[in-house]
Short mmCIF file of the C-alpha atoms (twelve columns), coordinates in Angstrom:
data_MODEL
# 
_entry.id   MODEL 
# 
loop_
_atom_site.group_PDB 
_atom_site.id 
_atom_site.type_symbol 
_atom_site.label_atom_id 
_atom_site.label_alt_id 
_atom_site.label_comp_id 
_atom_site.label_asym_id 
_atom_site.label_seq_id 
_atom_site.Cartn_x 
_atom_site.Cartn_y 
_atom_site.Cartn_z 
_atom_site.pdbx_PDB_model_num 
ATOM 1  C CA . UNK A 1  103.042 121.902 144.325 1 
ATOM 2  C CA . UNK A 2  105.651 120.635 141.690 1 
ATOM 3  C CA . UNK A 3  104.037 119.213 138.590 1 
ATOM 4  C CA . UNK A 4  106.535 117.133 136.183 1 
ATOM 5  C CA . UNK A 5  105.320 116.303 132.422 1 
ATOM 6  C CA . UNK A 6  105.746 112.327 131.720 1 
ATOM 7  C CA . UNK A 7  108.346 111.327 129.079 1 
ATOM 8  C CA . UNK A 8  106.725 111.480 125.244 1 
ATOM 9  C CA . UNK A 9  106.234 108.832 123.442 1 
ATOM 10 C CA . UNK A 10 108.437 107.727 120.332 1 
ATOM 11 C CA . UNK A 11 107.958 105.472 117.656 1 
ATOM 12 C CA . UNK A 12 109.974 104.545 114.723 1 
ATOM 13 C CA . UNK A 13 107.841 104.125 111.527 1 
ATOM 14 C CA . UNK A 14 108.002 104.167 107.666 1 
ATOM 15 C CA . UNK A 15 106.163 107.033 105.578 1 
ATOM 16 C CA . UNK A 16 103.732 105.661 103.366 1 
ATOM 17 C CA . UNK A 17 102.118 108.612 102.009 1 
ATOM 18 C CA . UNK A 18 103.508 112.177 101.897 1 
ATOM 19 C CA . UNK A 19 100.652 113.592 99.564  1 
ATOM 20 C CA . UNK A 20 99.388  116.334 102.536 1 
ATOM 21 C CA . UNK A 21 101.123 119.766 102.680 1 
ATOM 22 C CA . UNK A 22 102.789 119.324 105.905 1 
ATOM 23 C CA . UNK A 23 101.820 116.240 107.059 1 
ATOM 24 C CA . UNK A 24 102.854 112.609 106.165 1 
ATOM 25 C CA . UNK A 25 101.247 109.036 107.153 1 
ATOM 26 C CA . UNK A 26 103.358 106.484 108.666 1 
ATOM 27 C CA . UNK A 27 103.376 103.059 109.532 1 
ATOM 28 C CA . UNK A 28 104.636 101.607 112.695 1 
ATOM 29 C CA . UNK A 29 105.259 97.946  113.071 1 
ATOM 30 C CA . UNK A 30 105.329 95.770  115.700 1 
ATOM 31 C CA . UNK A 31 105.738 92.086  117.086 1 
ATOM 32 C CA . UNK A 32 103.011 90.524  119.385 1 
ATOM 33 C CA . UNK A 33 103.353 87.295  120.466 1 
ATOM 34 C CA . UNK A 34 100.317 84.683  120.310 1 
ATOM 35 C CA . UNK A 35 98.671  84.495  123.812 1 
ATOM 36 C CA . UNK A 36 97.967  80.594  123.158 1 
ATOM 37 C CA . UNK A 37 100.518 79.323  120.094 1 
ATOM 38 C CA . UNK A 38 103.472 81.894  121.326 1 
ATOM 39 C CA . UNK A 39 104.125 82.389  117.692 1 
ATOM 40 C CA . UNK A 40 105.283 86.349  116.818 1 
ATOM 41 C CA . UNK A 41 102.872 88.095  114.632 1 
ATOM 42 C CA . UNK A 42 103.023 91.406  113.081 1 
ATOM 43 C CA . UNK A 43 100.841 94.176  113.825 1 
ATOM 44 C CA . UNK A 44 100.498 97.579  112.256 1 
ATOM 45 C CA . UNK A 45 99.250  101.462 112.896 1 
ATOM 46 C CA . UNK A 46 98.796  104.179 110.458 1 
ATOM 47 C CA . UNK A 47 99.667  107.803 112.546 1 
ATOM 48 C CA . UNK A 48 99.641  111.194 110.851 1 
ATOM 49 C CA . UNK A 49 102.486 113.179 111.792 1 
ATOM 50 C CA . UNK A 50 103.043 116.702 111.410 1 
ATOM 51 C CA . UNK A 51 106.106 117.385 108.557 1 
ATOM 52 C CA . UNK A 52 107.034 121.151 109.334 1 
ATOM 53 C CA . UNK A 53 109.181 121.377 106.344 1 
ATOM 54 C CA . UNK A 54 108.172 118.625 104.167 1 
ATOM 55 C CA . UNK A 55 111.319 116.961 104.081 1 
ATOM 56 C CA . UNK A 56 109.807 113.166 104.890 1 
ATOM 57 C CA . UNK A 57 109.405 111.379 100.965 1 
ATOM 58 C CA . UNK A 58 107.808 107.790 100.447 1 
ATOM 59 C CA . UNK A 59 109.807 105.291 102.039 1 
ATOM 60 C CA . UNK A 60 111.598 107.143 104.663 1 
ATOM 61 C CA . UNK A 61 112.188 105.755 108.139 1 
ATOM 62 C CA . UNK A 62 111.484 108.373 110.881 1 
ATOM 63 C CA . UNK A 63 110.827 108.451 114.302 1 
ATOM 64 C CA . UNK A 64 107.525 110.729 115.429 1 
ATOM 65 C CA . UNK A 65 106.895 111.820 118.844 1 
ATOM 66 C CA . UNK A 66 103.651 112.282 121.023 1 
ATOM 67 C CA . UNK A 67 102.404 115.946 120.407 1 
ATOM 68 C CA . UNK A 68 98.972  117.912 121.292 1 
ATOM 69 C CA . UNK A 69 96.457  117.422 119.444 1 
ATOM 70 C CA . UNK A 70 97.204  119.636 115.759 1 
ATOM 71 C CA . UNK A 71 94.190  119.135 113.890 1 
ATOM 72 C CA . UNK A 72 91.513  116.087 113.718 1 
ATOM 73 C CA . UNK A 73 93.777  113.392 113.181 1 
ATOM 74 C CA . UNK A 74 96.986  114.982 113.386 1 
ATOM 75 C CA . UNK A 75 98.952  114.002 117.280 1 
ATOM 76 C CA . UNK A 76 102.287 113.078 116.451 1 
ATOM 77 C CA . UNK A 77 105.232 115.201 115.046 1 
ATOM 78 C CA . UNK A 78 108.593 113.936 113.279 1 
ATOM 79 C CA . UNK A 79 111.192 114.039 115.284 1 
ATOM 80 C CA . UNK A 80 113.742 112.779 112.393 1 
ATOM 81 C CA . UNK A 81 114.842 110.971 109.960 1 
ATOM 82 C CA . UNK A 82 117.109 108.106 110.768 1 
ATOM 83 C CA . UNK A 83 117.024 107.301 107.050 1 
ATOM 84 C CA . UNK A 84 115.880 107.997 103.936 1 
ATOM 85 C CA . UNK A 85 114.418 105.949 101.023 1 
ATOM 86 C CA . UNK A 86 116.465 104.961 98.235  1 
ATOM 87 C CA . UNK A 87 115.220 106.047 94.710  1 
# 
């Protein structure tokens, strides 16, 4: 019996905090649409992603992806950064 793993998932986020050694907080936002008014809203999650090398700063946009579990909180993993934060 073959078994085949299910694509990870991705999300594209901006790092809010990067206080943690190794690990940053991001924020990923998206558009839901009103059930009853069809007006877009937006929504928001905070993840904690796993920084190997602590490259990620405040105001980076990265893209984490669906890990095992690394620590209490802690399920995601930077992939990359598609770009950093001006300063």
């Amino acid at each position: 019996m073959k078994t085949t793993r299910g694509m990870k998932r991705r999300l594209v986020g901006t790092v809010l905090s990067d206080k943690m050694d190794k690990t940053v907080t991001i924020q990923v936002e998206r558009l839901v649409q009103h059930t009853q008014f069809r007006k877009y809203m937006r929504r928001h999650a905070k993840f904690a992603a796993h920084d190997e090398r602590n490259e990620c700063g405040v105001g980076d946009r990265v893209m984490i992806t669906e890990s095992r579990p690394l620590s209490k909180n802690k399920r995601w993993r930077v992939s990359r950064i598609l770009e950093k934060a001006v300063s």
